[in-house]
C-alpha positions in Angstrom: 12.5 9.3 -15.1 16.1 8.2 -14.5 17.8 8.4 -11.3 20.1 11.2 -12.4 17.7 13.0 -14.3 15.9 13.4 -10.7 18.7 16.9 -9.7 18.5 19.4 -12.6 20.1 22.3 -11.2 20.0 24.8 -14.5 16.7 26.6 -13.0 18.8 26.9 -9.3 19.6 30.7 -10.3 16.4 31.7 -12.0 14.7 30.2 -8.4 17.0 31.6 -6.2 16.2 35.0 -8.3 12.2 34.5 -7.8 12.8 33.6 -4.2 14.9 37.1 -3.5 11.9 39.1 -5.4 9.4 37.5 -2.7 11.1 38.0 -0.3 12.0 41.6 -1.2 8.0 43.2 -1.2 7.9 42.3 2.5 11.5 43.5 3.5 10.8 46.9 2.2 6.9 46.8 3.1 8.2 46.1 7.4 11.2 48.8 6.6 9.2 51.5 5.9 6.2 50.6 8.0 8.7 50.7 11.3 11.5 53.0 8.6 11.4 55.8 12.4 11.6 52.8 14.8 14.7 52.0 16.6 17.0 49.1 14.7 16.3 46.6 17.4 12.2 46.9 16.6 12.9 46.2 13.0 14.9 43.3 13.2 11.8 42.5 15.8 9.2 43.2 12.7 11.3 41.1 10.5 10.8 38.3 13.1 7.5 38.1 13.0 6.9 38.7 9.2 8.9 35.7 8.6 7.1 33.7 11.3 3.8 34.6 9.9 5.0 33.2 6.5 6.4 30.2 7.4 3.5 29.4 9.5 2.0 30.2 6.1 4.5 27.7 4.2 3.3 25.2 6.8 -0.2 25.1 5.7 0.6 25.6 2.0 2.8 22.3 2.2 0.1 20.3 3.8 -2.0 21.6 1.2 0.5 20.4 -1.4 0.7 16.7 0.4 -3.3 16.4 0.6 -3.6 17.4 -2.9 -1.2 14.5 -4.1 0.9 17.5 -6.1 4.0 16.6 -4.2 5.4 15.0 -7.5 3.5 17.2 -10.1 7.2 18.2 -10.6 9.3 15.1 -10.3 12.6 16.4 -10.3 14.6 19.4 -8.3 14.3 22.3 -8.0 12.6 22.8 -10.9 9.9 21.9 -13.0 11.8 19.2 -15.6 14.6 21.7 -16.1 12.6 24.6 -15.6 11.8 27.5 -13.5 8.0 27.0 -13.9 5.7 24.7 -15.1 5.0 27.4 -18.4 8.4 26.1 -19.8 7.2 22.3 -18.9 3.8 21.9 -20.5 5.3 19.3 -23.3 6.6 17.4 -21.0 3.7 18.1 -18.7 0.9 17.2 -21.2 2.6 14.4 -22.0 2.4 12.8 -18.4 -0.9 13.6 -17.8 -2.1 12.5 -21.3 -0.6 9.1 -20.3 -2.1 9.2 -16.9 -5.2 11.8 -16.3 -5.0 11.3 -12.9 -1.6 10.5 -11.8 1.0 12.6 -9.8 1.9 15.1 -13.0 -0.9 17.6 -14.0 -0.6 20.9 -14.4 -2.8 22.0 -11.6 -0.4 19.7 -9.4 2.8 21.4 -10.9 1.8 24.4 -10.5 0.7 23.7 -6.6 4.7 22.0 -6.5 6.4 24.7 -7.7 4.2 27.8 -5.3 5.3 25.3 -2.6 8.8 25.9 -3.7 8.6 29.6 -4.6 7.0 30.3 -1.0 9.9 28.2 0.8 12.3 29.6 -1.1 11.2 33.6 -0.5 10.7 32.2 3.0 14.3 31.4 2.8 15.1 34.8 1.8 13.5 36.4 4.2 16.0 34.0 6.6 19.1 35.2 5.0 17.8 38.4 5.7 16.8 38.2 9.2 20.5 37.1 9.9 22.2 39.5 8.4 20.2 42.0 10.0 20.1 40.2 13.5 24.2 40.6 12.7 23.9 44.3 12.6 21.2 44.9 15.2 23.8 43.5 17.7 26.4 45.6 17.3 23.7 48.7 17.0 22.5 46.9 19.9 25.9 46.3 22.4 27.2 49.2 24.6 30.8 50.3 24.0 31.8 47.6 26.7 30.6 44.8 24.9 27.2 44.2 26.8 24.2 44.1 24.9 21.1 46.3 25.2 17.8 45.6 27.1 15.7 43.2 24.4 19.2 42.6 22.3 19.1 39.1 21.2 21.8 37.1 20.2 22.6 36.6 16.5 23.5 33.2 16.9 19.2 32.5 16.9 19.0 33.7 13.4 21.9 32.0 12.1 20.8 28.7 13.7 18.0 29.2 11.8 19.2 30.0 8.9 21.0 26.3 9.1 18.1 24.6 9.7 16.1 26.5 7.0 18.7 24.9 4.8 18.3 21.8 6.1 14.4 21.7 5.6 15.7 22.6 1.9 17.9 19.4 1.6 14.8 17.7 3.2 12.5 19.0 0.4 14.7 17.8 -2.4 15.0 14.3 -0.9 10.9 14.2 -0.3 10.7 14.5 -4.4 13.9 13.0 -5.4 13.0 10.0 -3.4 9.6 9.7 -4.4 7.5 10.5 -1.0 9.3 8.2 1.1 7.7 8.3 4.2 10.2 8.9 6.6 11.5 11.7 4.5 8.3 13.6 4.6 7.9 13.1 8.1 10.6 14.1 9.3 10.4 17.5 6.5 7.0 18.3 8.3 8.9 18.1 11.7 12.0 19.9 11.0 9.8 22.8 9.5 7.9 22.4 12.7 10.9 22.9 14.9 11.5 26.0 12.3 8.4 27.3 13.6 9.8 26.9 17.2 13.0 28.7 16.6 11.5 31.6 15.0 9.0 32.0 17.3 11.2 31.7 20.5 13.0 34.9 18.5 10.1 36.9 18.6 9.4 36.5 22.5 12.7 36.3 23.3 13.8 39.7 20.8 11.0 41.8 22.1 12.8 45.2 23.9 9.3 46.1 25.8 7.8 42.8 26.3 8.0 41.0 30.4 8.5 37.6 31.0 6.4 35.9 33.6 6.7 33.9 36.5 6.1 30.4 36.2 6.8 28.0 38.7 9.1 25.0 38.4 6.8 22.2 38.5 4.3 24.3 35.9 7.6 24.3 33.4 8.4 21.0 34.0 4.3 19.8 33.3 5.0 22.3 29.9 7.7 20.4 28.9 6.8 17.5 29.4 3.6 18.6 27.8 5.7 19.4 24.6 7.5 16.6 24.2 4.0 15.0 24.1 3.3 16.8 21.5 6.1 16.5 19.1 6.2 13.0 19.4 2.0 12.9 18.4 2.5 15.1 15.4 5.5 12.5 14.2 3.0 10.1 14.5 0.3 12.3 12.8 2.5 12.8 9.9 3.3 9.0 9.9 -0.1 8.5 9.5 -0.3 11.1 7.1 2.3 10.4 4.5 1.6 7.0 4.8 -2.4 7.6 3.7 -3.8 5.9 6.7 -6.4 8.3 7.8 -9.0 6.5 6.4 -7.9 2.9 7.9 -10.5 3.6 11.0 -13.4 5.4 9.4 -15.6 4.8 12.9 -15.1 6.8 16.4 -14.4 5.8 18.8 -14.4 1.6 17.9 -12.2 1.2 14.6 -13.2 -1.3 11.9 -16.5 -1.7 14.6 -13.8 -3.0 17.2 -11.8 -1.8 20.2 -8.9 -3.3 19.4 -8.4 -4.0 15.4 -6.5 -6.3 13.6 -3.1 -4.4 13.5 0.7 -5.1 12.1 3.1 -3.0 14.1 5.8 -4.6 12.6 5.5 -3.6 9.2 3.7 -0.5 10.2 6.5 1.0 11.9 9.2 -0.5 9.8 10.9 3.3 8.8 13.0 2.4 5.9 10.4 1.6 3.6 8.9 3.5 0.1 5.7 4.2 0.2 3.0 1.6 0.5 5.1 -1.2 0.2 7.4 -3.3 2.8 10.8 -2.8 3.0 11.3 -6.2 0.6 9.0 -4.6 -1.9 5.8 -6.2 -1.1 2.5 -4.8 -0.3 2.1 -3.2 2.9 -1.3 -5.0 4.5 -4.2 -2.9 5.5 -3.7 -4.3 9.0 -0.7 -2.5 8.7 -2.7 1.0 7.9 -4.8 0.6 10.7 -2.1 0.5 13.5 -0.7 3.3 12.0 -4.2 4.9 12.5 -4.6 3.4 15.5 -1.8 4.3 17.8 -2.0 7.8 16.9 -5.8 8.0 17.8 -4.7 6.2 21.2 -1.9 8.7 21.7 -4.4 11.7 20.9 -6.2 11.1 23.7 -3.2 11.5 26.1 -1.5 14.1 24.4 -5.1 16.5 24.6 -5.6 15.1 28.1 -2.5 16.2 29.3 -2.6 19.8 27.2 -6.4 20.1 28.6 -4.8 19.7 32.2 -1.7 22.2 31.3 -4.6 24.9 30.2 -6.3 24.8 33.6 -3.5 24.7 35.2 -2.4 28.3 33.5 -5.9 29.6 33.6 -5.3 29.4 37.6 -2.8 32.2 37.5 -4.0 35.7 36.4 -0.9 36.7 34.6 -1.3 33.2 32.3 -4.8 33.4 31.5 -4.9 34.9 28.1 -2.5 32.0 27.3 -4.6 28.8 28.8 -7.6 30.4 26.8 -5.8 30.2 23.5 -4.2 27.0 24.3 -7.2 25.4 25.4 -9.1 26.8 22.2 -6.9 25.0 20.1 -6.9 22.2 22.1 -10.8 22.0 21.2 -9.7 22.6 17.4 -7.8 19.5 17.2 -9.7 17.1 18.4 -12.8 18.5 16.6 -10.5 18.5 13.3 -9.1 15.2 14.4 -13.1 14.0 14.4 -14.0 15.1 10.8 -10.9 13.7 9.6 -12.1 10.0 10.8 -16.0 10.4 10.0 -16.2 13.1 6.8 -14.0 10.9 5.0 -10.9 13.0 5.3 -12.2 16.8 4.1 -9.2 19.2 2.6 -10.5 22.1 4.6 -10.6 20.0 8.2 -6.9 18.0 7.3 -5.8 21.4 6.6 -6.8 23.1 9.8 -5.6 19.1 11.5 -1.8 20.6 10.5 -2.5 24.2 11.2 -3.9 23.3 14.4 -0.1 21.5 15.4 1.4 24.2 13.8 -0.1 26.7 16.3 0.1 24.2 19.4 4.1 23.8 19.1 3.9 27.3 18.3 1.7 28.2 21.6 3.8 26.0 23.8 7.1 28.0 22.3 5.5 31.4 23.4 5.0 30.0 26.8 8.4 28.3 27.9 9.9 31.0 25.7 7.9 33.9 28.0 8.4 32.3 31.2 10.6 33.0 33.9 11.4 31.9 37.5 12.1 35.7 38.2 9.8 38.0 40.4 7.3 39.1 38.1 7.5 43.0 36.3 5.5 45.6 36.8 4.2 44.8 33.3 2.3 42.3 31.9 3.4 39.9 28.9 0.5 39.4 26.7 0.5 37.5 23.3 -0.7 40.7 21.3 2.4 42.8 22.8 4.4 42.2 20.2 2.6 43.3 17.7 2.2 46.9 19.1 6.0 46.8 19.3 6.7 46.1 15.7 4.2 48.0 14.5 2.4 45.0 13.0 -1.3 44.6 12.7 
């Protein structure tokens, strides 16, 4: 396929349609479940709708990547010129028929273009959440200009919506440019730091839900805690995009050594296509394994240093229900991690692998988010508030 046939924009509208009829089923489904709440709680049931989704989008685009359909429809938006892969079988059948087992089947287009449906109503539902944030505020705001108790400001939602379009540009550059693998990492992080935003909404837009305490140092710990982690899942999805799971297929020696034959230099060398070195040449597999490598080594600080944050929250009552979860899914990635490196990479453990970030960044959101140096309420925040609030299940 020819560089400019790579951006066919005739099924934008017909995409942009399917996208609003997504999104549409859950608008009306969280109206008229919360249709005798106050504005404020359905802007908040919005919130978390669209969090749940995206965390939803999250998995399905992992899913996509460890299937190897991220080019089952090599050009953007659609599916060669078309809003689904039913207008493409020609051209469909004819790829595969020349290669049965290459990036272009059918099953692999259709997995392509439910990533891009589900992004695209998850889009939607980000248009949405702004406009309504928009009118919530000025339901929300006194007379003299001060907002209401749990009022947040719109300017969340249309950040959001900016990045959301971001991540979009981000997806068409991941196919366009043929899975480079800095392109794709940095996709799976900016739709992690989507995660972030929304979920800072929901603690943050919650009328009835308390903040607690938290001492400095404890905040300080969390953040640095976070930035830990962020800085392990780029490596993860270095290691992932560029197919090096399987360079250290031992634990905890790799290759049967402690220290492997590794090539940093052409490892980490970002500007590069996929398997191949920046002048075109095969990427080494000593290359592979320091990929591997340095992410394993940086596992072991990253859950050290989250294991330490856990007990350190499970030593204050009001923070207890949080270190719990946190420290569960501490246990989750590293037994995830495990079965990646000695099952021989299983869909179903990779898949909980990205789930399992998802919901640490997410996790770590909900606690800096909730956390105040204030003297603590009367009430108690608890993770499961909000959903009481909104009226959610």
């Amino acid at each position: 396929m020819n560089a400019q046939s790579l951006y066919n924009l005739t099924p934008l509208t017909s995409l942009l349609l399917v996208g609003a009829l997504l999104a549409l089923g859950p608008v009306a489904w969280v109206y008229g479940r919360n249709r005798h709440h106050a504005p404020l709680q359905r802007v908040q049931a919005l919130r978390l709708f669209t969090l749940f989704l995206t965390f939803d989008l999250i998995l399905f685009g992992a899913f996509t990547r460890l299937t190897d359909s991220g080019l089952g429809c090599p050009d953007w938006p659609g599916c060669y010129g078309h809003t689904s892969p039913l207008g493409a079988g020609n051209a469909i059948a004819a790829e595969q028929a020349a290669m049965p087992t290459g990036p272009v089947t059918q099953a692999k287009a259709w997995i392509e273009m439910l990533h891009r449906y589900l992004a695209t109503a998850v889009g939607a539902l980000i248009v949405a959440l702004t406009v309504t944030s928009w009118l919530g505020w000025r339901v929300g705001t006194r007379a003299g200009g001060v907002p209401c108790q749990g009022t947040l400001s719109p300017w969340w939602a249309t950040l959001t919506l900016f990045w959301v379009c971001l991540q979009g540009a981000f997806g068409a550059l991941t196919v366009t440019m043929k899975l480079f693998p800095a392109i794709v990492t940095l996709h799976l992080a900016g739709a992690l730091v989507l995660l972030a935003l929304l979920g800072a909404q929901v603690v943050r837009g919650g009328a009835t839900t308390q903040r607690l305490p938290m001492p400095i140092r404890l905040r300080r710990w969390t953040l640095l805690a976070f930035a830990l982690l962020a800085l392990q899942i780029l490596l993860g999805g270095w290691v992932s995009t560029n197919y090096a799971v399987l360079a250290c297929s031992d634990f905890p020696l790799c290759q049967g050594r402690w220290w492997p034959e590794m090539n940093f230099s052409q490892g980490f060398a970002l500007w590069r296509h996929l398997g191949v070195t920046g002048t075109g040449e095969p990427i080494d597999f000593s290359a592979l394994t320091a990929i591997h490598y340095v992410h394993r080594l940086m596992a072991y600080l990253v859950l050290a240093v989250l294991a330490l944050l856990a007990w350190q929250l499970n030593r204050r009552a009001a923070w207890r229900a949080h270190s719990r979860v946190l420290a569960a899914l501490v246990g989750l990635q590293l037994a995830t991690g495990l079965s990646n490196v000695v099952l021989d990479w299983p869909l179903l453990s990779a898949l909980l692998h990205t789930g399992g970030a998802a919901a640490l960044v997410l996790m770590l959101t909900w606690i800096l988010a909730g956390a105040t140096s204030a003297t603590p309420a009367a009430a108690s925040f608890r993770p499961g508030a909000l959903s009481r609030v909104s009226g959610l299940p």
